[in-house]
N, C-alpha and C positions, 0 to 999 in steps of 0.2 A: 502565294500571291492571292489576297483576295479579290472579292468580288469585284469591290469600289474599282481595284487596283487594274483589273483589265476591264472596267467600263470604261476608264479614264485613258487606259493602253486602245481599247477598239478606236474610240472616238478620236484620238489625240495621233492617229497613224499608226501608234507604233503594232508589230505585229505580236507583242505579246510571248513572244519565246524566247529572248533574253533574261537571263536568269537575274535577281536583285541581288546587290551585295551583302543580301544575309543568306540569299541561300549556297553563295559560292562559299564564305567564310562559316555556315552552320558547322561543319562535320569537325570533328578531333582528329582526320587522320585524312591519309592521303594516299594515293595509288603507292602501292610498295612495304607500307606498314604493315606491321601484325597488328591483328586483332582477336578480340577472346567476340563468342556468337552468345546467344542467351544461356549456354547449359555451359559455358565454361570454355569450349573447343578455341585450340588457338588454329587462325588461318591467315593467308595474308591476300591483301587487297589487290585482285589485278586490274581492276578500272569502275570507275566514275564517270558517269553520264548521267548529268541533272537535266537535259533536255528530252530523254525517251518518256515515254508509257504517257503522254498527255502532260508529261512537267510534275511527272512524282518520282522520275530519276530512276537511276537502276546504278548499282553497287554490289559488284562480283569479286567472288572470293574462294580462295583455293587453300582447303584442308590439309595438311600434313601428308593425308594419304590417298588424294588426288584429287577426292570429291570438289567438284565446283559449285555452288549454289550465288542464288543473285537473291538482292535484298531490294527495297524502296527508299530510296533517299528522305524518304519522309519519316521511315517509322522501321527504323531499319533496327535496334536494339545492338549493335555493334559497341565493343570499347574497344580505345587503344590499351595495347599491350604495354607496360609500365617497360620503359628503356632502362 
């Protein structure tokens, strides 16, 4: 969301944490899917929250061999795993 985009959200009511419908439909993938991490590792997604960390999202994921880590919906280098 830029700047404009919650000057126009302060002033106009809205409260600004409603996500836009590019940031709901941005991502390739979705709680449940595999995905490969920047080095290759496949894991799969256990949840999506685009509304935490001030609206840079959070994107949690469990390794094979139990490791959890969480990503930024914004800048998260994830791919889906080819079906």
């Amino acid at each position: 969301m830029s700047i404009a985009d919650r000057l126009a959200n302060l002033f106009g009511g809205k409260s600004g944490q409603e996500p836009s419908a590019a940031q709901v439909d941005g991502l390739p993938f979705e709680v449940g899917d595999r995905v490969t991490d920047t080095w290759g590792n496949a894991a799969v997604v256990t949840e999506i929250d685009r509304k935490v960390e001030h609206g840079l999202g959070r994107i949690r994921i469990r390794y094979d061999d139990g490791r959890e880590l969480a990503y930024s919906v914004v800048a998260h280098g994830l791919k889906p795993v080819d079906r």
